[in-house]
SEZAKOL-871908 format. One record per residue (C-alpha): residue in three letters; y negated, z, x negated; residue number from 1. Coordinates in Angstrom, 1 decimal. Layout:
<nodes>
> ALA|Y|Z|X|NUM
...
</nodes>
This chain:
<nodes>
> UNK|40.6|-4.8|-83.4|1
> UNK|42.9|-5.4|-81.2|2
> UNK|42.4|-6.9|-77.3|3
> UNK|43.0|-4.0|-75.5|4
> UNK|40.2|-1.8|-77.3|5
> UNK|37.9|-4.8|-77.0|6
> UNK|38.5|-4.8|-73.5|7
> UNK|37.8|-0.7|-73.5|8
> UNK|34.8|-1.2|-75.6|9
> UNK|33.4|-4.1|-73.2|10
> UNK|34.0|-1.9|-70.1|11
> UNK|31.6|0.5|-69.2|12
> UNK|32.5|3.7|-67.3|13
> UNK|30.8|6.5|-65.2|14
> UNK|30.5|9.9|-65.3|15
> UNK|33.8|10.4|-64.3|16
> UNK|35.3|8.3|-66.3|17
> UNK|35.9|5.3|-63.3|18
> UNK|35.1|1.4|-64.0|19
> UNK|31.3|0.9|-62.3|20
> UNK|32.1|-2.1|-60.2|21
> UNK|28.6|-4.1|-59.8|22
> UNK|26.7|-3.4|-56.4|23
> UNK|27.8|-6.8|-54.2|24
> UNK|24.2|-8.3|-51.9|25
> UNK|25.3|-6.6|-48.5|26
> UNK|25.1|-2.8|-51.0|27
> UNK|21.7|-3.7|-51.8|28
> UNK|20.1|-4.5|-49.0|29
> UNK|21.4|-1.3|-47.3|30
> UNK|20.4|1.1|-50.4|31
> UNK|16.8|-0.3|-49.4|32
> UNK|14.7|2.5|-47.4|33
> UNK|13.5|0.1|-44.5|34
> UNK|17.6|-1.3|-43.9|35
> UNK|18.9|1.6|-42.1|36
> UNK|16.0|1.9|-39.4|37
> UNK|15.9|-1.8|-38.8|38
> UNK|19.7|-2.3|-38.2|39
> UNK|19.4|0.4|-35.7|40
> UNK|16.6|-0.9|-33.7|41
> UNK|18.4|-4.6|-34.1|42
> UNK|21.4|-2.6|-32.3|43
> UNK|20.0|-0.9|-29.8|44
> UNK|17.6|-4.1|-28.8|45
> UNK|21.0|-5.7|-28.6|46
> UNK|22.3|-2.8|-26.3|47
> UNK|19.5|-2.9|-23.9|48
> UNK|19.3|-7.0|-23.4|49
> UNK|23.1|-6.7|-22.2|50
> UNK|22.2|-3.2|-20.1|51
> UNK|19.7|-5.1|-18.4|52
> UNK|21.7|-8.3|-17.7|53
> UNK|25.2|-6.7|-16.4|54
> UNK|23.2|-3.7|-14.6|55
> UNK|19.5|-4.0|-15.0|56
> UNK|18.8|-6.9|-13.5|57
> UNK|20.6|-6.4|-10.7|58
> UNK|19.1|-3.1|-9.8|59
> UNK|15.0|-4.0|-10.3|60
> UNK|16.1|-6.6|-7.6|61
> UNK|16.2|-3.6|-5.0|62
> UNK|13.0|-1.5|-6.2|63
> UNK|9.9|-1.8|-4.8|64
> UNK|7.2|-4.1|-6.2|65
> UNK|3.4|-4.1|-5.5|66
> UNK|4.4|-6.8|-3.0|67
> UNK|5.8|-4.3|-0.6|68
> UNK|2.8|-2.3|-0.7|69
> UNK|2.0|-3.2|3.0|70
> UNK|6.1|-2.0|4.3|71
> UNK|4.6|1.8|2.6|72
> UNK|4.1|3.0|6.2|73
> UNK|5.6|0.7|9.0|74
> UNK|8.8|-0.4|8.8|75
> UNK|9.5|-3.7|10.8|76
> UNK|13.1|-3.8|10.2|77
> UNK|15.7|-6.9|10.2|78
> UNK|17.9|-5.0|13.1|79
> UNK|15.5|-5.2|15.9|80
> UNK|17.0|-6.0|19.2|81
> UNK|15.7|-9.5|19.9|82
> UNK|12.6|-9.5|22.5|83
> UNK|11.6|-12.7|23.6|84
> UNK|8.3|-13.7|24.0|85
> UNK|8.8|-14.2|27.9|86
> UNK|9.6|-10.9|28.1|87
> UNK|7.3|-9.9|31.1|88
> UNK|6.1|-6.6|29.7|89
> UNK|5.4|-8.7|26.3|90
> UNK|3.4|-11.5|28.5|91
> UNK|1.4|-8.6|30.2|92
> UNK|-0.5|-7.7|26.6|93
> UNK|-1.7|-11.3|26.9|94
> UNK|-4.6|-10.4|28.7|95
> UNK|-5.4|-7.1|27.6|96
> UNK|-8.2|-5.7|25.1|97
> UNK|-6.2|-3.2|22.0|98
> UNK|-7.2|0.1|22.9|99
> UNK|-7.0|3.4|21.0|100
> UNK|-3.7|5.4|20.9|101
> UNK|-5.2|8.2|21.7|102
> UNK|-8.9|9.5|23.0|103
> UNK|-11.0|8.5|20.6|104
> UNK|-13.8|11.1|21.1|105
> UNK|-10.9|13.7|20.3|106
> UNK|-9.9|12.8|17.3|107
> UNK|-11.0|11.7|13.9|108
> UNK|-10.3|9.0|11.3|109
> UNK|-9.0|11.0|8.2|110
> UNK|-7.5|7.5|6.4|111
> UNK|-9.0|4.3|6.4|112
> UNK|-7.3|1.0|6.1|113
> UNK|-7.5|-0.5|3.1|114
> UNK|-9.6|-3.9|2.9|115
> UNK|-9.7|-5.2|-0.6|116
> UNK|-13.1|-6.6|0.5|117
> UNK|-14.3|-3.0|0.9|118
> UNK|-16.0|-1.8|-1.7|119
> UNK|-14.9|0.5|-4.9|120
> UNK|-15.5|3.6|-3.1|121
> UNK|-13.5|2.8|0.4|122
> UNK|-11.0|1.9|-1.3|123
> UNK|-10.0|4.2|-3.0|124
> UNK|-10.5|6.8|0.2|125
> UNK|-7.4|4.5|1.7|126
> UNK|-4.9|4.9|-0.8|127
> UNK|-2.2|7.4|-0.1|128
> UNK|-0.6|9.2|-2.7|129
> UNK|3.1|9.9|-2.6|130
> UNK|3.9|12.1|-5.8|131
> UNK|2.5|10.2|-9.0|132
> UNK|2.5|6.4|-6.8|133
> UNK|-0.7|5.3|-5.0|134
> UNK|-0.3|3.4|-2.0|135
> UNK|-2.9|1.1|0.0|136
> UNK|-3.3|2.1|3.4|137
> UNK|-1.9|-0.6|5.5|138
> UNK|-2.9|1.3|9.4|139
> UNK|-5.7|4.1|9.7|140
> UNK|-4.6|7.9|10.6|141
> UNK|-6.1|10.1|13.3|142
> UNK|-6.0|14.2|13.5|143
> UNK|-7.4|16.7|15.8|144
> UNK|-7.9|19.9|13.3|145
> UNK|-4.1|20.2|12.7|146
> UNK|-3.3|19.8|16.5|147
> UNK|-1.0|17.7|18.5|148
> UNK|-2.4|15.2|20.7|149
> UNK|-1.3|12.5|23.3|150
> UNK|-0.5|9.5|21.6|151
> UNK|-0.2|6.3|23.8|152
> UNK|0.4|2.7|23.6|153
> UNK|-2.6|0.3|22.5|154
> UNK|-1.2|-2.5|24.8|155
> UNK|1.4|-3.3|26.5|156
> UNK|5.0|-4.0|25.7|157
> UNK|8.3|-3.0|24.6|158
> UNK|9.8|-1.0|22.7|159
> UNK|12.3|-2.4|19.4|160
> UNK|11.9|0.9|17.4|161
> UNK|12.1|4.6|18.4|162
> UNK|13.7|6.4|15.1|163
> UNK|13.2|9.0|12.2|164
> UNK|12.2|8.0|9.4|165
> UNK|12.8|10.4|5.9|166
> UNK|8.9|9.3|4.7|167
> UNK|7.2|8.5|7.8|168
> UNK|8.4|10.6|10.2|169
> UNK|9.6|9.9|13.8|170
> UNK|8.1|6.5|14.3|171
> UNK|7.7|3.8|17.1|172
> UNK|7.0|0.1|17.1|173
> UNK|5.9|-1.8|20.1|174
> UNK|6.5|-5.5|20.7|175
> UNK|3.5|-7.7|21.7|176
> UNK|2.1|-10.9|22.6|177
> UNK|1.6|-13.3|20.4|178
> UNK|3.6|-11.9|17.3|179
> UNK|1.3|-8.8|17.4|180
> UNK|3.8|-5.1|16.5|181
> UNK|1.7|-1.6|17.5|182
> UNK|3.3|0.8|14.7|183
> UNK|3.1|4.7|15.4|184
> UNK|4.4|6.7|12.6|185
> UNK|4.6|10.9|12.0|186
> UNK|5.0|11.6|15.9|187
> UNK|6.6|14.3|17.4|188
> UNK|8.2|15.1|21.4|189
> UNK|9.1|11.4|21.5|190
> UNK|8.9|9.9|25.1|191
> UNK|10.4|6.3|24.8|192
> UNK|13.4|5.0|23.4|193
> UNK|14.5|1.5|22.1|194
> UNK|14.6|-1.0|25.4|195
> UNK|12.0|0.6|27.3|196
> UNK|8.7|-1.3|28.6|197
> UNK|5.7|0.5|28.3|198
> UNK|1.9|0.2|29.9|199
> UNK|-1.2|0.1|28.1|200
> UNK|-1.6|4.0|27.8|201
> UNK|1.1|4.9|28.6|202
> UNK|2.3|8.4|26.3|203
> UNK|5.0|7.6|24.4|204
> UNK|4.4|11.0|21.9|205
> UNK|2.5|13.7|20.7|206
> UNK|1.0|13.3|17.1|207
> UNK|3.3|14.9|14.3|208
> UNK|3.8|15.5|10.6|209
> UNK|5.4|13.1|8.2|210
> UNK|6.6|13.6|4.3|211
> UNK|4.4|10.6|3.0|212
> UNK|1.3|12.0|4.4|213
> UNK|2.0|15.5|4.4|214
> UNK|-1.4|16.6|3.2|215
> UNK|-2.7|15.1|6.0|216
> UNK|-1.2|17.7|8.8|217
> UNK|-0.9|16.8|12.6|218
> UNK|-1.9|13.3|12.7|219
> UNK|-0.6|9.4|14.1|220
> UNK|-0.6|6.8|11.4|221
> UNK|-1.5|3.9|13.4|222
> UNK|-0.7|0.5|12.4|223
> UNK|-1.7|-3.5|14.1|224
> UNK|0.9|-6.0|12.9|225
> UNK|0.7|-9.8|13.6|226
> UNK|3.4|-12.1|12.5|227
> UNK|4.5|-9.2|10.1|228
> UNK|1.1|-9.2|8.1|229
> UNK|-1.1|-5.4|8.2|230
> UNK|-4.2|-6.2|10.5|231
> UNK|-6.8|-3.8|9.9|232
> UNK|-7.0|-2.1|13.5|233
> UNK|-10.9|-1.3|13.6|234
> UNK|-11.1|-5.3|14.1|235
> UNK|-9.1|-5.3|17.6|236
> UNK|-10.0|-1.7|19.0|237
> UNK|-12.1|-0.9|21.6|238
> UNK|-14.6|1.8|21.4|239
> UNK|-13.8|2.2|25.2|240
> UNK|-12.8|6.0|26.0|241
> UNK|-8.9|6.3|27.0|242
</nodes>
């Protein structure tokens, strides 16, 4: 026999008549079932770590967090106008008792503040619900059976905010003594503007609507600040009629 029909005889051929060329390592391991849905998810984990580290990343860093919970309603803002705290209608709350912003027989509490000493119960009645998120209450909210009302400032001071706001409305926020910020959110028929120095009861607006609270109606979302931090404002009011 000569070499070249020992080599024929020694070669195996397919169907067709081709040389079968013996599967190399990489061939096999993809004919497996389970190789094709693992290198995809390898892949795609592979896509999403560098999503999230040239575009992620930087994005979570401006969503909201629980931590910012308490900014839900009032909005103290890094482009105040500086009010010092010699300001003479500042001083002037020194000495004064927080009084309602409003008349307090006239009106009813419809929110609560949320205490997370409070029990199961309150607290739930002082989250607010914003589409499918759940807020805690950080102020309480007074209505009148869907009517306006007068709503006037707790102490004295002056005024660093006097805006609309797309959530909350038209809001005001009233500088203190003492680091303390009254916050006034879905107003209406604003009276004051930014600059302006305001009395203890003075009117600075009539009670309004606001897209946060919507399901609320007419009301004022009140809100005590001190040094930035959510006070709950049943601990400085005065039951005293306005």
């Amino acid at each position: 026999m000569s070499d070249k029909s020992k080599f024929n005889e020694e070669t195996p051929k397919n169907s067709v008549g081709g040389k079968t060329v013996k599967p190399s390592a990489w061939r096999k391991l993809l004919a497996k079932k389970w190789a094709a849905p693992t290198a995809f998810l390898a892949a795609a984990a592979i896509i999403v770590t560098l999503m999230w580290l040239y575009g992620g990343a930087g994005e979570t860093s401006n969503k909201p967090t629980s931590a910012t919970v308490e900014d839900s309603q009032g909005t103290v803002t890094d482009d105040q106008p500086v009010v010092s705290n010699d300001d003479p209608m500042v001083k002037d709350s020194e000495n004064e008792v927080m009084q309602w912003p409003t008349d307090r027989n006239q009106v009813d509490v419809v929110a609560g503040f949320y205490d997370e000493k409070a029990s199961n119960e309150e607290r739930q009645a002082a989250m607010i619900q914003s589409g499918n998120t759940f807020m805690a209450n950080m102020g309480i909210d007074l209505a009148k059976n869907d009517q306006p009302f007068d709503v006037k400032a707790a102490l004295s001071g002056r005024v660093i905010v006097a805006e609309k706001h797309p959530l909350n409305g038209n809001m005001v926020e009233i500088k203190h003594a003492d680091g303390v910020v009254t916050i006034y959110n879905s107003l209406s028929d604003l009276q004051v503007k930014v600059g302006d120095e305001v009395k203890q009861g003075t009117v600075i607006a009539k009670a309004g609507r606001s897209e946060l609270e919507k399901d609320l109606g007419v009301h004022l979302h009140f809100e005590v600040r001190k040094d930035g931090k959510a006070v709950n404002p049943n601990t400085l009011l005065t039951s005293a009629e306005n």
